[in-house]
C-alpha positions in Angstrom: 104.8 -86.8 10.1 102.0 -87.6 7.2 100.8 -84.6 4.6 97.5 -84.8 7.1 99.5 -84.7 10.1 101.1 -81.5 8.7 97.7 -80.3 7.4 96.3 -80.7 11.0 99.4 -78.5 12.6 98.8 -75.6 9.7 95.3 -75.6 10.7 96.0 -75.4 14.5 98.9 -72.9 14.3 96.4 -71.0 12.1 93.6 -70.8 14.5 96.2 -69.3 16.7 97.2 -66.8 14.5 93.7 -65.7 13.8 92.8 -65.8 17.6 95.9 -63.6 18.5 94.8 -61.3 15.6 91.2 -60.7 16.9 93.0 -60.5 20.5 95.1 -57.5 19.6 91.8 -55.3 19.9 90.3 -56.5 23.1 93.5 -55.2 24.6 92.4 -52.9 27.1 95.0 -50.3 26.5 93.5 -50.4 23.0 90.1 -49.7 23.6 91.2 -46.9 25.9 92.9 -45.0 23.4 89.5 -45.5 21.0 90.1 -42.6 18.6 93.3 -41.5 19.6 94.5 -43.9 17.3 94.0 -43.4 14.0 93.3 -46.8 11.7 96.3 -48.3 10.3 98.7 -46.5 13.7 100.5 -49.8 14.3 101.7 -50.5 11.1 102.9 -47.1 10.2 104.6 -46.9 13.4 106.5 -50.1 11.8 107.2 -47.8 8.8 108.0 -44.7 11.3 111.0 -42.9 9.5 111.4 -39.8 11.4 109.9 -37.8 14.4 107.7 -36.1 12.5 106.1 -39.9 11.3 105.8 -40.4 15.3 104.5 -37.2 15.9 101.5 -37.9 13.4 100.9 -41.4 15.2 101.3 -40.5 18.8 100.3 -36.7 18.8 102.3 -33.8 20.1 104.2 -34.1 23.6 101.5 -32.0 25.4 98.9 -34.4 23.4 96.8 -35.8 26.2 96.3 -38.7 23.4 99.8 -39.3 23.6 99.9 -41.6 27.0 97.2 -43.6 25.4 98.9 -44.3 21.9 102.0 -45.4 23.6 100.4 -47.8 26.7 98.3 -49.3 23.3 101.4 -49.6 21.1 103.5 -51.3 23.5 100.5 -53.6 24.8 100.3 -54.5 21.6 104.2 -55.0 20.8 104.4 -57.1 24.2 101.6 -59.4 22.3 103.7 -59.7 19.4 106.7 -60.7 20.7 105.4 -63.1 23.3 102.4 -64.7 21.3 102.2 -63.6 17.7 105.7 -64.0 16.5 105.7 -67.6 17.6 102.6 -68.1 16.1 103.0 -67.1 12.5 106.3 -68.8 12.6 104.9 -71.9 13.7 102.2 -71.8 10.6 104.6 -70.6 8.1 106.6 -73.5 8.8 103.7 -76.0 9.4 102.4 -74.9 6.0 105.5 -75.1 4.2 105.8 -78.8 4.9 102.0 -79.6 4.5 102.2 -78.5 0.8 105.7 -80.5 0.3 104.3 -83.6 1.9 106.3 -83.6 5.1 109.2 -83.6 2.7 111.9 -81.3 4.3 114.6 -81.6 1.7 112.5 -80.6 -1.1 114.1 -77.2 -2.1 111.1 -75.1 -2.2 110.1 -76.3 1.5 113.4 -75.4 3.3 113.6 -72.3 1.2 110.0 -71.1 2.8 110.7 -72.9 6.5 114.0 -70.3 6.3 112.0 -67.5 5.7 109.3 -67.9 7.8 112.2 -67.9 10.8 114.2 -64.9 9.6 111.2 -63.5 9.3 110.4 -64.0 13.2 113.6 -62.8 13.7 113.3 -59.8 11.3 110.1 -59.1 13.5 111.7 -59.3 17.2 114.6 -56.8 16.0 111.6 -54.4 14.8 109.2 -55.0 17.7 111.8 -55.0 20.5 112.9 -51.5 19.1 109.3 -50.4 19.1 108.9 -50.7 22.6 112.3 -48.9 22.7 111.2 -45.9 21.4 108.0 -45.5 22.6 110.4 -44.5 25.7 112.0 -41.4 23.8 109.8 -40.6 21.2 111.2 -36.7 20.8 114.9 -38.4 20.6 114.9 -42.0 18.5 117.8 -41.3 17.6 119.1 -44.8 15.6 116.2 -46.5 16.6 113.9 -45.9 13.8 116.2 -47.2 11.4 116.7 -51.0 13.3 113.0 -50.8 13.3 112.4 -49.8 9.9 114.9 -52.2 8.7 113.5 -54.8 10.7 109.9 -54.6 9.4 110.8 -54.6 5.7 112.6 -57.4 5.9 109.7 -58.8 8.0 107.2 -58.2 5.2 109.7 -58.7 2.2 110.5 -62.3 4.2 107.1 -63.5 4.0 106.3 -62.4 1.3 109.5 -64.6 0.1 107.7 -67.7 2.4 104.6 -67.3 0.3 106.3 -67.3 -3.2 107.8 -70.6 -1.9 104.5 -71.7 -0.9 102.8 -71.1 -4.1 105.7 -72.8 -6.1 105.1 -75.9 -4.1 101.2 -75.9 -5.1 102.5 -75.4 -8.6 104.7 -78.1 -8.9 102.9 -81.0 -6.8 101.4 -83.7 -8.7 97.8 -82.9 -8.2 98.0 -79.0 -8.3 96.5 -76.5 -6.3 96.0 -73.5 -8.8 93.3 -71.2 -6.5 96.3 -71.5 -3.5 99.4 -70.9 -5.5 97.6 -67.7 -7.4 96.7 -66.5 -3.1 99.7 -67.0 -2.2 101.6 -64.8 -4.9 99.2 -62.0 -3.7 101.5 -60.9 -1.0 104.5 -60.2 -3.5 102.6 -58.0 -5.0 101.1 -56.5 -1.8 104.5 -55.7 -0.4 105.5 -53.7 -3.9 102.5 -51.9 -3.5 103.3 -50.4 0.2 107.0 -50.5 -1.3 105.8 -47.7 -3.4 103.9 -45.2 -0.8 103.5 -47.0 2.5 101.3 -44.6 4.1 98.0 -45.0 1.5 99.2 -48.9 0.4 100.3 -50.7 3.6 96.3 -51.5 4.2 96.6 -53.2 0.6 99.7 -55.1 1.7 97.7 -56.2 5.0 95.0 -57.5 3.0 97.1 -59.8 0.5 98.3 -61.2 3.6 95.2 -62.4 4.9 94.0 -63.7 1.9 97.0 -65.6 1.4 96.9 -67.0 5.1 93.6 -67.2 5.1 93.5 -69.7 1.9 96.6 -71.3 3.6 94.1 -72.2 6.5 91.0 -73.1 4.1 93.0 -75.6 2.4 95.1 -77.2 5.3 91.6 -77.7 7.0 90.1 -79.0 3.6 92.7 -81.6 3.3 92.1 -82.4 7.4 88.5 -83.1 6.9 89.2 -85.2 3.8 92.2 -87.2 5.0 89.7 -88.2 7.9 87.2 -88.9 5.8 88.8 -91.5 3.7 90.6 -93.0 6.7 87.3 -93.9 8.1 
């Protein structure tokens, strides 16, 4: 496939990533729980270490908040694994390639097309035990720790993909300096919520979208341009 062929499927697998982002809350189950759920509940049930973590997500067992938080959490875990996942893997992927010229062998691109799939694979491990314990909440027994395990090396992953990323903006013959210095951003977004999850995992979010989001400027950039000159 041609850099602009590759640049077309990063922008397509992009707009799907954003348009399962916005979808997560129209979900139903998450506008019924409205303020049950605190800002930020899905991704420090991700981090959830103990029961007293769940506790501060999903209330107390006589709660009547409770029933709400869970049918919303695993609403938006079934979303995840059936639509999101496949998504962001897709345009991890797709990206990689569109900033190594379709070239598969170069090592930076096969070291980010690897983690962009461990890191899909990281996530089903966290979000299929998610939806586990949302079923035993007083009892998680091991649970919490497959899922904790899982979404570090989720975040840690992709944070790997975009290091990759940036090194192939760096290193291409016409360089793309405002990209590569996005695409760090996550690195240093994932040591942040590294170092106290609960107050820094919003920071961590937000390097992500900036880096995705530049991901998606520039693949649709080169699109545009690439048609341009072709006609």
């Amino acid at each position: 496939m041609s850099t602009r062929g590759w640049a077309l499927s990063t922008a397509i697998t992009g707009a799907a990533v954003l348009a399962v982002s916005v979808a997560f809350s129209l979900l139903p189950e998450m506008r019924e729980a409205g303020q049950c759920m605190a800002r930020g509940a899905v991704i420090q049930f991700e981090f959830a270490r103990n029961t007293e973590d769940l506790t501060n997500i999903f209330g107390p067992a006589d709660s009547i908040c409770r029933d709400l938080v869970i049918a919303a959490m695993d609403a938006v875990n079934v979303v995840d694994l059936l639509a999101f996942i496949p998504a962001y893997v897709a345009f991890c992927m797709c990206a990689a390639l569109y900033l190594s010229g379709g070239q598969w062998g170069r090592p930076l691109a096969a070291a980010a097309v690897a983690s962009a799939v461990l890191a899909g694979l990281a996530d089903v491990l966290e979000t299929s035990t998610l939806l586990d314990i949302t079923g035993v909440l007083d009892d998680p027994g091991d649970l919490l720790g497959a899922s904790h395990f899982g979404a570090w090396s989720k975040f840690a992953l992709l944070a790997a993909h975009a290091l990759f990323c940036a090194g192939l903006c760096l290193v291409a013959e016409k360089r793309r300096w405002i990209l590569g210095i996005a695409l760090v951003a996550p690195t240093l977004g994932v040591a942040a919520a590294a170092s106290d999850h609960v107050t820094r995992s919003g920071i961590m979010g937000l390097t992500f979208v900036v880096a995705w989001v530049a991901l998606l400027g520039f693949a649709l950039r080169d699109v545009v341009r690439a048609k341009g000159a072709a006609a």
